[in-house]
N, C-alpha and C positions, 0 to 999 in steps of 0.2 A: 125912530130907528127900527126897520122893520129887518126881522131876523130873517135868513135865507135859507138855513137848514144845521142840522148836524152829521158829523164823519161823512163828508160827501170827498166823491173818491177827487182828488186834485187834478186830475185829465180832460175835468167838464171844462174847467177853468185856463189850464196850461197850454201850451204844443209842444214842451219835454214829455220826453220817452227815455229810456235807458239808455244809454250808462247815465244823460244828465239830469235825469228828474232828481231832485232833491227832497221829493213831501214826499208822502207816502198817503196820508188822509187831511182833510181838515175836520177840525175838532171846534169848532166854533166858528160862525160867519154871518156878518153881517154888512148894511152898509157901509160901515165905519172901522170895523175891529174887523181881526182873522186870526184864530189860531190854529197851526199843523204842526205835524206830527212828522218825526221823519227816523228810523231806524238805522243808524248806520253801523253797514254789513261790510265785510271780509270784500276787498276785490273794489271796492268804489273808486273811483277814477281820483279821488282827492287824500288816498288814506296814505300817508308815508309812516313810517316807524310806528303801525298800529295805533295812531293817532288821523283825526278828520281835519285836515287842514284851513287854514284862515280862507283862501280860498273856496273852499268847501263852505264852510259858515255863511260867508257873504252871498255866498250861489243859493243857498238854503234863505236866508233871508231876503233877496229880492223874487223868489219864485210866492213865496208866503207873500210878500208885500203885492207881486205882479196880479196873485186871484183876484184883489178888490179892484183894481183896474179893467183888468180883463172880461168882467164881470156885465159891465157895461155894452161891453160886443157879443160876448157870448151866449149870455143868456136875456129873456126879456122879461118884464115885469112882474110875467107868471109865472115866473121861475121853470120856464120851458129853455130848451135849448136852441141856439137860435141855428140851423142847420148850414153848410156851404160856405161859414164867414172865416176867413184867413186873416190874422193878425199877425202884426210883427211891434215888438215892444224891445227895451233896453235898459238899462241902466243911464239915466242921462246925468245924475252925478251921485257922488255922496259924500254929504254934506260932517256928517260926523261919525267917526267909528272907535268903538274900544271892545278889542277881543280880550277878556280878563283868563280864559281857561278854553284849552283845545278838547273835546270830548273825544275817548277813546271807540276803536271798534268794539260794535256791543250796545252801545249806548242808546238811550232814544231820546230825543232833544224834540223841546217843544220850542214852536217859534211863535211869539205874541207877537201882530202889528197893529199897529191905529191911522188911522188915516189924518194927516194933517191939515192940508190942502188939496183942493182938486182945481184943474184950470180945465176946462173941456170948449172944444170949438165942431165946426162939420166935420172936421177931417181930422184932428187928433186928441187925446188928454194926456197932459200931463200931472203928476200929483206928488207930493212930498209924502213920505211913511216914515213915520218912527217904529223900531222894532226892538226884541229884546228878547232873547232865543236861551231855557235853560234847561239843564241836565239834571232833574228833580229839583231841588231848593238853588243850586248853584246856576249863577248868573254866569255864562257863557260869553256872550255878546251883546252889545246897546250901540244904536246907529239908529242915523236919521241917513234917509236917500231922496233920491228925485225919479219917479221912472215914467216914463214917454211911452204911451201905445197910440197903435192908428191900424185902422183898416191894409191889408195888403193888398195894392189893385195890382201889382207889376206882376202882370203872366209873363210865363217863360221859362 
């Protein structure tokens, strides 16, 4: 398992940008695991009654899960950036969720994922992630997802 770096900013990896990025840094990363980091602040597109909603969490958990994916197009073996490449990924299911505790504004929630499986072909991968996202000691969130990336050829 060969490590890829620490607190590397989440935009090498993503194509969120504001209001929807949900990381802020990753705090561990490798083939296999990923964990980030995410601050939630006053004004976030998910926050109702000063609380980060289920929706919120789930967005914050498949962007964490999407780097170890994404990883594969973006960067290459040398841990260079692979320059011009356009992806488009998704959520293609998920498989198990239990949100125990909504974190409030203010908060910073860490999100641990592992990779389960990977299915990769020339034209796309698929992969299961387990995740588990907490607010110091307290368990926030635990899910298992499926998420689908592939090259984006469709100009226009």
């Amino acid at each position: 398992m060969k490590k890829t770096s620490n607190l590397v900013d989440i935009k090498r990896y993503l194509p969120h940008r504001s209001p929807m990025l949900m990381v802020d840094l990753i705090l561990k990363f490798d083939d296999e695991n990923v964990d980030t980091i995410f601050e939630i602040k006053e004004g976030n597109v998910f926050i109702q009654n000063n609380f980060f909603v289920e929706a919120g969490l789930i967005e914050n958990m498949a962007q964490t899960c999407s780097s170890i994916v994404a990883k594969d197009y973006l960067v290459d073996e040398n841990n260079q950036d692979i320059v011009g490449v356009d992806v488009v990924g998704f959520i293609s299911a998920i498989k198990t969720l239990k949100i125990h505790v909504l974190p409030k504004v203010g908060d910073s929630i860490i999100a641990k994922a592992c990779l389960v499986s990977k299915f990769v072909t020339d034209t796309y991968s698929l992969c299961t992630m387990s995740c588990s996202t907490f607010s110091g000691d307290e368990l926030l969130l635990e899910g298992e997802i499926n998420l689908y990336i592939q090259e984006n050829n469709s100009k226009g």
